[in-house]
C-alpha positions, 0 to 999 in steps of 0.5 A: 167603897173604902174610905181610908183617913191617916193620922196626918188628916189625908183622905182618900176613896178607893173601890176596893182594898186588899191589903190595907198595908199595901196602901200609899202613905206619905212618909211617916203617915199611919192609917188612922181608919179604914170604913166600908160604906155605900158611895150614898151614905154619909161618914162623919170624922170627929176632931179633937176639939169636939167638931164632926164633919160629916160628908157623903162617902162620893164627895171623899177624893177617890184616888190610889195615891195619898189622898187629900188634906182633910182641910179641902172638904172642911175648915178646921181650926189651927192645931185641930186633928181627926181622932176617929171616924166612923162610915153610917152606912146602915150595914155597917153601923147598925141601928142608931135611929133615936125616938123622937118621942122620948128624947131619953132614949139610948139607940142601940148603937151610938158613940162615946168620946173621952177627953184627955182631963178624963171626962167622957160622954156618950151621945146618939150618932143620927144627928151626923147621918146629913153631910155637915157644912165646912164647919161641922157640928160641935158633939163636945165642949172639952174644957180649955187646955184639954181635947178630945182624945177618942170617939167609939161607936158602943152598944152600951153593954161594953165594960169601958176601961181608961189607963193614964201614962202613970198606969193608972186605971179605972173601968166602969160599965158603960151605962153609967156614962151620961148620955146627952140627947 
């Protein structure tokens, strides 16, 4: 299955897509994700305010048409929005199981989020792999006036690059992020 989600926050299961541009979206909607996954795994969204909200790939609302309001799956908060999302179907994201012998430990795959005050943060993503309650689970705190602006999964060799609207920019190994277990 293919799990569609917009930068509106409308989700919607389809079986198949050929062409993701093909796809019905409200009036000046824009496809946020496309992720493939197994109707038993789980996909986890992350929201601006540092909330993910984890659900089984079946419980999406399958449909051809615009899909669903994010809000009927889980209560987010005035103003809250998806940034990024990301299907754990295990052919899909890769080893991201943690050792829970040394919580130090960096899996081979996991996530980093970056907020608008220019903080980022990396963190395992197996905590996310059991569907959440409508609240979600909090993976950032951003500070008060600043939010969440992306998440990406990485397998911590990237070079990760942050430009301003000023062009500025900075770039620095991924590694050197912090990583909170």
């Amino acid at each position: 299955s293919v799990v569609i989600v917009t930068r509106d926050g409308w989700i919607k299961r389809q079986q198949r897509v050929k062409d993701l541009s093909t796809t019905r979206l409200r009036e000046g909607d824009s496809v946020l994700t496309a992720e493939f996954g197994s109707t038993r795994a789980t996909i986890v969204f992350f929201s601006n305010f540092g909330t993910a909200y984890t659900s089984r790939i079946a419980d999406v609302p399958a449909t051809t048409g615009y899909g669903e309001p994010i809000q009927k799956l889980f209560k987010l908060k005035d103003g809250e929005r998806i940034v990024a999302a990301f299907s754990l179907d295990p052919r899909n994201i890769g080893d991201i199981a943690t050792d829970p012998k040394q919580p130090e430990y960096c899996p081979p795959v996991h996530a980093i989020a970056v907020s608008s005050d220019g903080y980022a943060l990396r963190f395992g993503l197996d905590t996310f792999l059991e569907p959440s309650t409508r609240s979600g689970r909090r993976f950032a705190r951003p500070k008060k006036g600043s939010e969440v602006v992306g998440v990406a999964a990485i397998e911590g060799d990237e070079t990760i690059i942050a430009a301003t609207h000023h062009a500025r920019a900075m770039l620095c190994a991924a590694e050197e992020i912090n990583y909170l277990s």
